[in-house]
TORTIVEX-165151 format. One line per field, with one value per atom (N, C-alpha, C): residue number from 1; residue in one letter; atom name; x, y, z. Coordinates in steps of 0.1 Angstrom, whole numbers. Atoms other than C-alpha are relative to their C-alpha. Layout:
% TORTIVEX-165151
num <- c(NUM;...)
residu <- c(A;...)
atome <- c(CA;...)
east <- c(X;...)
north <- c(Y;...)
up <- c(Z;...)
***
This chain:
% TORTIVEX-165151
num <- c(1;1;1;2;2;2;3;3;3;4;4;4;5;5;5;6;6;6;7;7;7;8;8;8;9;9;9;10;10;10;11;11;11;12;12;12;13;13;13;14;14;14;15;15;15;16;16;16;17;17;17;18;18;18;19;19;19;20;20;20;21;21;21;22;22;22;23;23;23;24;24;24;25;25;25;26;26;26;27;27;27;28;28;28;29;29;29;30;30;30;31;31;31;32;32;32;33;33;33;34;34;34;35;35;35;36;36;36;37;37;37;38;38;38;39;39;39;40;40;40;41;41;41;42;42;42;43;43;43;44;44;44;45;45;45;46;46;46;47;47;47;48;48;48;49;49;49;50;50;50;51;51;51;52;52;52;53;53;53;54;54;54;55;55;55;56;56;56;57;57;57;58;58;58;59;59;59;60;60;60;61;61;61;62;62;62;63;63;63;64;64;64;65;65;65;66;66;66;67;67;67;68;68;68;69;69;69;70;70;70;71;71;71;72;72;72;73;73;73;74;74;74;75;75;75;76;76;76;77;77;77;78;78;78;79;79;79;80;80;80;81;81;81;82;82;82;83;83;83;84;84;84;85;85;85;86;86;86;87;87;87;88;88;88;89;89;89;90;90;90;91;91;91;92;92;92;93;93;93;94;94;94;95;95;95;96;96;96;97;97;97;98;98;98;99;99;99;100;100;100;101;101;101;102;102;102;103;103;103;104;104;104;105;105;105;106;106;106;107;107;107;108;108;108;109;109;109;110;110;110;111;111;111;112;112;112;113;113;113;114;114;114;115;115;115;116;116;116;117;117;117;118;118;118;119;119;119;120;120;120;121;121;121;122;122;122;123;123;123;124;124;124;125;125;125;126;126;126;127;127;127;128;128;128;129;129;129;130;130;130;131;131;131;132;132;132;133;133;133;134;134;134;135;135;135;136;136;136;137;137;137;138;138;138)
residu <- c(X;X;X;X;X;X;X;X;X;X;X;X;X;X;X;X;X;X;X;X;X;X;X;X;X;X;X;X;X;X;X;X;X;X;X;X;X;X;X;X;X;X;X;X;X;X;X;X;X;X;X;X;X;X;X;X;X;X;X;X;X;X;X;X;X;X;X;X;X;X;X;X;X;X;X;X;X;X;X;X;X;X;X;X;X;X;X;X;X;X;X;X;X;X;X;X;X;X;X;X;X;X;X;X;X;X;X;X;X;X;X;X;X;X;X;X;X;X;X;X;X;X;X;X;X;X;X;X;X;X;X;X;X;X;X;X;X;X;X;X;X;X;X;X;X;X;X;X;X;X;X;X;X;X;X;X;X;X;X;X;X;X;X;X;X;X;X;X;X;X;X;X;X;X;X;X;X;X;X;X;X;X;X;X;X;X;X;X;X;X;X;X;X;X;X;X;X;X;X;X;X;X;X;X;X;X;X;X;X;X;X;X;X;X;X;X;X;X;X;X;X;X;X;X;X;X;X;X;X;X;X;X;X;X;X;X;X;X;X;X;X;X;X;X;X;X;X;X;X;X;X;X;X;X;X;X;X;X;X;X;X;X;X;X;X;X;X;X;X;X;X;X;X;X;X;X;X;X;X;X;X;X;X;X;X;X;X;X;X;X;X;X;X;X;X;X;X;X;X;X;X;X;X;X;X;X;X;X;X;X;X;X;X;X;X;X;X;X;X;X;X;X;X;X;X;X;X;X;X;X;X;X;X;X;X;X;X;X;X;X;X;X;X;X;X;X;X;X;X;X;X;X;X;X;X;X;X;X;X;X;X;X;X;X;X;X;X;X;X;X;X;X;X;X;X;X;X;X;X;X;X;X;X;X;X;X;X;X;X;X;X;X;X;X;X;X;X;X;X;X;X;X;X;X;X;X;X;X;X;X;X;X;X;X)
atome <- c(N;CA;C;N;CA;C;N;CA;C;N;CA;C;N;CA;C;N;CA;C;N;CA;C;N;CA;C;N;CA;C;N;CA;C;N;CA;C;N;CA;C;N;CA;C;N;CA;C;N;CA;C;N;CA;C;N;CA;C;N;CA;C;N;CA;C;N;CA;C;N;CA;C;N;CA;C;N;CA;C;N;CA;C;N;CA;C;N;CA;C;N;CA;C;N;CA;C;N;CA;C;N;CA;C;N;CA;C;N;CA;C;N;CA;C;N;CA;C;N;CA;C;N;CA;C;N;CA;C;N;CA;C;N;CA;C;N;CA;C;N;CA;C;N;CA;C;N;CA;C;N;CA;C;N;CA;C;N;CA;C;N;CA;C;N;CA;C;N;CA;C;N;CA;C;N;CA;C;N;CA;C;N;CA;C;N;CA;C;N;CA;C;N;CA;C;N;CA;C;N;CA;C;N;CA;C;N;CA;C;N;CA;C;N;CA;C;N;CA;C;N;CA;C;N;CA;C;N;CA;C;N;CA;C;N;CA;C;N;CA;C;N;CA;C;N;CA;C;N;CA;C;N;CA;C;N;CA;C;N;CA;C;N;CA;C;N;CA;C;N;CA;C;N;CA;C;N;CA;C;N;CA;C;N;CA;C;N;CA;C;N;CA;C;N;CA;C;N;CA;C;N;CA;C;N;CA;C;N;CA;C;N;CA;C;N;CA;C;N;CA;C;N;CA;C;N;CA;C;N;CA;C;N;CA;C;N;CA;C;N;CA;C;N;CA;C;N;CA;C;N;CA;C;N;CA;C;N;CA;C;N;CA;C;N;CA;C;N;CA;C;N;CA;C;N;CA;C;N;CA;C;N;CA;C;N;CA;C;N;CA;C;N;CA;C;N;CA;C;N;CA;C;N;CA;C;N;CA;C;N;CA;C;N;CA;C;N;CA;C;N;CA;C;N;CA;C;N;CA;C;N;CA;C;N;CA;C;N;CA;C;N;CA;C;N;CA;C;N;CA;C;N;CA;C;N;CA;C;N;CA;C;N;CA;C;N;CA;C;N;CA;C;N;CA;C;N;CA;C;N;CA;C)
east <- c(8;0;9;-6;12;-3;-1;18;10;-10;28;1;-3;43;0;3;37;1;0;40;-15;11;9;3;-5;4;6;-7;12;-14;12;-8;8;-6;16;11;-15;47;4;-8;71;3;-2;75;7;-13;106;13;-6;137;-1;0;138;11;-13;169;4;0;175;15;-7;205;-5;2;194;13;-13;212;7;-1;215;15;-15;251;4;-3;258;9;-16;289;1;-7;287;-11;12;269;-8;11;235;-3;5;223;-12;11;190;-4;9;166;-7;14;144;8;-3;167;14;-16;205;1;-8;220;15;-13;255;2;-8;280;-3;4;275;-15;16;238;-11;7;229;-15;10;194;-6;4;186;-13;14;146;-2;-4;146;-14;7;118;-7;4;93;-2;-1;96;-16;10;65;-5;6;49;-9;12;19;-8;4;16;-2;7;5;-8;0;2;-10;10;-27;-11;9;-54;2;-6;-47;-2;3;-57;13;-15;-33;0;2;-32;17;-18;1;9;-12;17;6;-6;22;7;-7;34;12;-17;70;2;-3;71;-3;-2;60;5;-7;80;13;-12;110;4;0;101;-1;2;88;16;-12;124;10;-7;142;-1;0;124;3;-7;132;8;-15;166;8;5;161;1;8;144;13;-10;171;16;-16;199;15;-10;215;1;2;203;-4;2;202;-16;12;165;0;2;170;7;-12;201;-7;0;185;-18;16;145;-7;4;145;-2;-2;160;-10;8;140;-13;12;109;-3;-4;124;-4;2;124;-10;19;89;-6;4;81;5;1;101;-5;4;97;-15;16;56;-1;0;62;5;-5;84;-14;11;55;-13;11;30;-12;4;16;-1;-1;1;11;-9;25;-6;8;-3;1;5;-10;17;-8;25;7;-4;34;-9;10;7;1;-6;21;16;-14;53;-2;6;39;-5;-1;25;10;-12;52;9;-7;71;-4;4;48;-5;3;36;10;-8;66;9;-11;89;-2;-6;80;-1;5;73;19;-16;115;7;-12;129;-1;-6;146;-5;9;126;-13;17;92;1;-5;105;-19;11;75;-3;-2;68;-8;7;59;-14;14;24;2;-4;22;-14;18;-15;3;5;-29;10;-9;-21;5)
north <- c(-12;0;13;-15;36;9;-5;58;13;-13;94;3;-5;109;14;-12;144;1;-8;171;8;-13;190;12;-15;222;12;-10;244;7;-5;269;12;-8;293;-6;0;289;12;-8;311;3;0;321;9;-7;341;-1;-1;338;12;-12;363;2;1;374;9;-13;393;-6;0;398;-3;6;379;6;-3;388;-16;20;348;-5;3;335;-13;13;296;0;-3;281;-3;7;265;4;-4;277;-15;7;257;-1;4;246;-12;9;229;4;-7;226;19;-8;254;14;-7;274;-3;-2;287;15;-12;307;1;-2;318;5;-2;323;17;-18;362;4;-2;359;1;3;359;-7;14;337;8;2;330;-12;10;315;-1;0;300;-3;4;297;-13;13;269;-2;10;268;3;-6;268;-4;-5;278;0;-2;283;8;-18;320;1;-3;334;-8;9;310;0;-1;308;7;-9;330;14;-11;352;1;-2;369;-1;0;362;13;-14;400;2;-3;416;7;-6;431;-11;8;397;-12;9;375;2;2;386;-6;0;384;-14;12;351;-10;6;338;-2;-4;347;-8;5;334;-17;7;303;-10;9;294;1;0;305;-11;12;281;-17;12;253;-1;-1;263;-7;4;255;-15;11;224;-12;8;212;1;-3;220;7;-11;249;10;-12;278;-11;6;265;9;-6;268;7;-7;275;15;-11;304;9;-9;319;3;-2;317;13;-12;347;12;-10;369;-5;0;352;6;-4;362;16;-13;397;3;2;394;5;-1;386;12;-11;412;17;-12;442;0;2;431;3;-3;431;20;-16;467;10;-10;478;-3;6;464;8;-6;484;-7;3;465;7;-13;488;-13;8;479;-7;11;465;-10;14;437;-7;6;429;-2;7;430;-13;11;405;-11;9;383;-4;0;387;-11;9;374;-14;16;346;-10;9;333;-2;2;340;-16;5;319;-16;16;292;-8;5;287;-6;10;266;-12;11;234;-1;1;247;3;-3;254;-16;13;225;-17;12;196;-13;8;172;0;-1;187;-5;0;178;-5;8;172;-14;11;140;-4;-2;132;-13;5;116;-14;2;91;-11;2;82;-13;6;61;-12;9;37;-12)
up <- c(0;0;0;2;-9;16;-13;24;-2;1;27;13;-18;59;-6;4;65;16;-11;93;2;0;108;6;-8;124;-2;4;98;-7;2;84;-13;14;61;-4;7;36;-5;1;30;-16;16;-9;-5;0;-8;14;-11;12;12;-9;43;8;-10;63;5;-13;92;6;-14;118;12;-19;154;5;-11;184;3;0;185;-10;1;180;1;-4;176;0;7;178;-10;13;149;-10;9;116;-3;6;111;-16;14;78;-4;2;67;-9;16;35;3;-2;51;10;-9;79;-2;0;79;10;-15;114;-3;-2;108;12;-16;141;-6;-6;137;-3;-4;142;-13;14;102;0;5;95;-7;12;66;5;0;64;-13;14;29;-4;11;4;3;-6;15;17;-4;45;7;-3;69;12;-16;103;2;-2;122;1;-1;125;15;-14;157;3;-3;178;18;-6;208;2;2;218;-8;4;191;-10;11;157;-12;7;125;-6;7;121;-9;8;96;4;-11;121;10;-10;137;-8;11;106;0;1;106;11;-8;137;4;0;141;-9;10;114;6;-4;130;10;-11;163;1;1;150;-9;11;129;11;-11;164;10;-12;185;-11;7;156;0;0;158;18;-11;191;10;2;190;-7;12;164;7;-8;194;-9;5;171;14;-9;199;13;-9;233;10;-1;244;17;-14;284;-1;-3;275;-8;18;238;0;5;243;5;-7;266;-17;10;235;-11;12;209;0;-4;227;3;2;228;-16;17;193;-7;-4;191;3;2;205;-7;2;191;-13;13;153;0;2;160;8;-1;177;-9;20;140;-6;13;121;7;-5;139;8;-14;167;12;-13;196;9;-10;226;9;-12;248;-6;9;222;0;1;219;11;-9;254;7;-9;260;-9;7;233;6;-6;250;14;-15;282;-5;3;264;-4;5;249;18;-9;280;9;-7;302;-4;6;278;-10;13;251;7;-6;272;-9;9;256;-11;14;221;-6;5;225;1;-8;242;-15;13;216;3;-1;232;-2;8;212;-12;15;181;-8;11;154;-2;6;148;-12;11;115;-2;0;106;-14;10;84;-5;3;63;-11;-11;58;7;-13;91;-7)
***
């Protein structure tokens, strides 16, 4: 029987590379189909790849899309033991929030995304969440 494996829990793709300077510093440059961190804080999010958007009680408004893009390829970076999630998730979550305050997010809304993530993104970092892929039929 024919059987595809697949990931859930995604909701956008990416249809242009994007690439910012992080304050985030590995020691060693990362590389994957979808995600590339150089040691001077470089990431590169490539073409394809794809996220959830804003992520719980929460509208997918366009002032929160970079921002959760960003956040979401940090905490995979994360997850994939590039960025260490107990030392690096503080700053990512910084992140998070100043990117949605450039993009024009009032500041209450983004400090209360800030607070979320703070409070509930622990195990959406840690390298023991990893995805596990699905695979149809059983």
């Amino acid at each position: 029987m024919d059987r595809i494996q697949y990931n859930d829990g995604y909701k956008y793709q990416l249809k242009q590379d994007y690439a910012l300077s992080v304050p985030l510093k590995p020691a060693a440059r990362f590389d994957s189909d979808f995600l590339q961190l150089e040691t001077d804080g470089r990431l590169l999010i490539k073409q394809g790849y794809a996220w959830d958007g804003p992520s719980g009680p929460t509208i997918d408004t366009l002032n929160f899309m970079r921002g959760s893009l960003v956040h979401d390829a940090l905490y995979q970076l994360m997850r994939e033991d590039c960025l260490d999630h107990i030392q690096d998730r503080a700053v990512a979550d910084q992140l998070l929030r100043a990117i949605c305050i450039a993009d024009g997010m009032w500041r209450l809304r983004a400090w209360w995304v800030y607070q979320g993530v703070r409070w509930f993104g622990n195990p959406y970092a840690d390298p023991a969440c990893k995805r596990r892929p699905i695979w149809a039929p059983k």
